[in-house]
N, C-alpha and C positions, 0 to 999 in steps of 0.2 A: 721238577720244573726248573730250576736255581743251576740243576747239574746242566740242562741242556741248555740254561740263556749262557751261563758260562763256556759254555764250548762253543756258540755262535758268536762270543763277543773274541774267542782268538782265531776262528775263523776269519772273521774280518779285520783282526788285527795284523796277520798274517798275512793277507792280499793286501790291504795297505802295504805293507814291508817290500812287498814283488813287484807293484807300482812304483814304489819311489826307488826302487834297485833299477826298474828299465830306464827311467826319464831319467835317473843319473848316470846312466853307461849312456845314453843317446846327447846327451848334453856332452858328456865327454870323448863322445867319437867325433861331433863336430867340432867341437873346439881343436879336434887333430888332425880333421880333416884341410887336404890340399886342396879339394875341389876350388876352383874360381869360378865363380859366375861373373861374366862381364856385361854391364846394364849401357845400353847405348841407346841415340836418335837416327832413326830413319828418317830423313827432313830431303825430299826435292821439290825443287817446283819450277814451271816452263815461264818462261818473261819475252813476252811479243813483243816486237817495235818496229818499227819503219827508220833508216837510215841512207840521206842522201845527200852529195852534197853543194854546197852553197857560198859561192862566194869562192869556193877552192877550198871550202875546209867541212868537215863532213860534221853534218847537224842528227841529232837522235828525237826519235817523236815517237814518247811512248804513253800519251793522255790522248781518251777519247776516240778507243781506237774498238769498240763496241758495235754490231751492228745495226743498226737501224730499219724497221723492216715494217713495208708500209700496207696497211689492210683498209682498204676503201680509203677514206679521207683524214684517218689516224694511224698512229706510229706509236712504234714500239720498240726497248731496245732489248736487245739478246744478248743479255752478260754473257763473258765468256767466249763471246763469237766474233770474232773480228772481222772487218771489211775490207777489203781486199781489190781494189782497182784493176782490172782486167780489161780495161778501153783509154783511157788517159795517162799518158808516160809524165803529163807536169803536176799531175793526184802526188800528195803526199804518200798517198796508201799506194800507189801503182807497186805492183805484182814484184818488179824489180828493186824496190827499196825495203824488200818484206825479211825480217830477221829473227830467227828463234834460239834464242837459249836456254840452255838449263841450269840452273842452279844446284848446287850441290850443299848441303847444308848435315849431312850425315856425319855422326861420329863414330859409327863404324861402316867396317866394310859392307859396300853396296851393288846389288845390281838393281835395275830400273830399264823401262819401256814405254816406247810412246807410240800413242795411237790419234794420227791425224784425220780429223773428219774435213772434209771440203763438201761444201755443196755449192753449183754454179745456178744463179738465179737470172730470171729475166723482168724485168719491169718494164712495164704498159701502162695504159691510160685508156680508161673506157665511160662513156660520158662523162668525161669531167672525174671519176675515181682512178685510181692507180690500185693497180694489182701487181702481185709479184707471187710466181709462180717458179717452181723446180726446172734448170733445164739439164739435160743427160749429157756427158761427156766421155770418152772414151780413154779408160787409164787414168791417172793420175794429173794432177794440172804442176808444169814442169817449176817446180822449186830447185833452188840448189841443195838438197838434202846432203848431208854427212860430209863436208868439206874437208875434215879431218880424216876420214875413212877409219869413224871408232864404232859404228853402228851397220848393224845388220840388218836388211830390208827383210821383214817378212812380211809383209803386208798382203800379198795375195794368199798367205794360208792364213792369218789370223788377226790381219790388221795393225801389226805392232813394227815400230821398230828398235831392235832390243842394241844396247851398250855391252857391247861386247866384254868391255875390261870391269871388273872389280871398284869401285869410285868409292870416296871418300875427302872429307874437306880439309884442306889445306892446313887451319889451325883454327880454335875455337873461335877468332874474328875472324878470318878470311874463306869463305863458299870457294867452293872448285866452280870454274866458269867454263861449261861446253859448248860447243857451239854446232846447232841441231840444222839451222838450216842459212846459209852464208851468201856473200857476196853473188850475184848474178852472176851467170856463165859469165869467163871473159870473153868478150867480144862476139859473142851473141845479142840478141834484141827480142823479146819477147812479141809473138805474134800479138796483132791485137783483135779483140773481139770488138763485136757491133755496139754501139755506144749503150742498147739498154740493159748488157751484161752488169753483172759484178759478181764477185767471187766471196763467200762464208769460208770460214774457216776457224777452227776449232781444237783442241788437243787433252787428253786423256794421259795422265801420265801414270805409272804403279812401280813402287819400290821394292823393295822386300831384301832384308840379311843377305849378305854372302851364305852363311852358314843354313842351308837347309831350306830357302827361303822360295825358288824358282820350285822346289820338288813339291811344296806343304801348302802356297798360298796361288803358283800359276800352275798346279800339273805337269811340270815338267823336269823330267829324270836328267838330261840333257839338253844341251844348249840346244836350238834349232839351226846354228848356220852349219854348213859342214864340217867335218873333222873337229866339231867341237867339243870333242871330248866329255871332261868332269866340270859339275860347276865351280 
């Protein structure tokens, strides 16, 4: 009995000895190892405002800019939904002072997409209540999108509009500032609609790495505009 506890006790002394042989070759393969892993922020986010000007010099309004949507004889507001003037050109909010950026706040390489929701409503009045109801519009309601020409419209296959370049911020105080939807045509004038329009509006943004990011997190092998190549 004695002969075989003793051969069980260097059995186990032996695999101990094999253990501590592998976690010190793996301890010392990483210590020589070149691999770098580089740990970064994906950080964007979209910043609405109305911009028009006054006086000769051009004013920014970017509080209180929610919409407000009314059911019988109470209201309510829709974070995230901005209002959108589509009948008064002296409305702060009118369609032509409507401004969208993006921020860039990444410390690494980034692609990013957005996806605009519009819905155009109508409001009435029916004894003495206010209703507001969906109305249908044909296409898109005309913004100045990509003033820059840095973004690719897909919107009729999937809703997005993707940034075509690579993005990245400036330096750890300074965001890259894009600018998503700009100045009113020049010298154009936006039609206007019947006074009990107004226009919702909404945006959806999504990031994701340069590196592997469009292929793992949006299903896509390749860019979507043409000739685009690798990501």
């Amino acid at each position: 009995m004695k002969k075989y506890f003793l051969i069980l006790i260097g059995l186990l002394l032996i695999l101990t000895l094999a253990i501590a042989e592998i976690m010190i070759a793996y301890l010392t393969d990483s210590q020589d190892s070149d691999n770098i892993i580089t740990v970064g922020d994906i950080d964007v986010e979209i910043v609405v405002y109305f911009s028009r000007y006054e006086n000769g010099e051009p004013k920014i309004y970017k509080d209180n800019l929610d919409y407000v949507a009314q059911v019988g004889s109470d209201s309510f507001t829709k974070f995230g939904v901005c209002r959108v003037s589509v009948t008064d050109p002296t409305d702060v909010q009118f369609i032509e002072n409507f401004r969208v950026n993006v921020i860039i706040k990444s410390s690494v390489d980034t692609y990013f997409r957005v996806a605009p929701f519009e819905q155009l409503t109508i409001t009435y009045e029916v004894k003495g209540k206010i209703r507001e109801v969906a109305a249908t519009e044909k296409g898109y309601m005309k913004f100045n999108y990509d003033p820059n020409n840095i973004f690719y419209d897909n919107r009729i296959a999937d809703g997005f509009l993707y940034c075509r370049n690579k993005v990245k911020r400036n330096d750890e105080e300074n965001p890259l500032v894009l600018n998503l939807v700009g100045e009113y045509f020049e010298g154009e004038s936006f039609a206007l609609f019947p006074e009990q329009y107004s226009l919702q509006i909404g945006f959806i943004i999504e990031a994701v790495q340069s590196k592997n990011g469009a292929q793992m997190c949006w299903g896509l092998e390749e860019p979507p505009w043409p000739g685009g190549g690798e990501w």
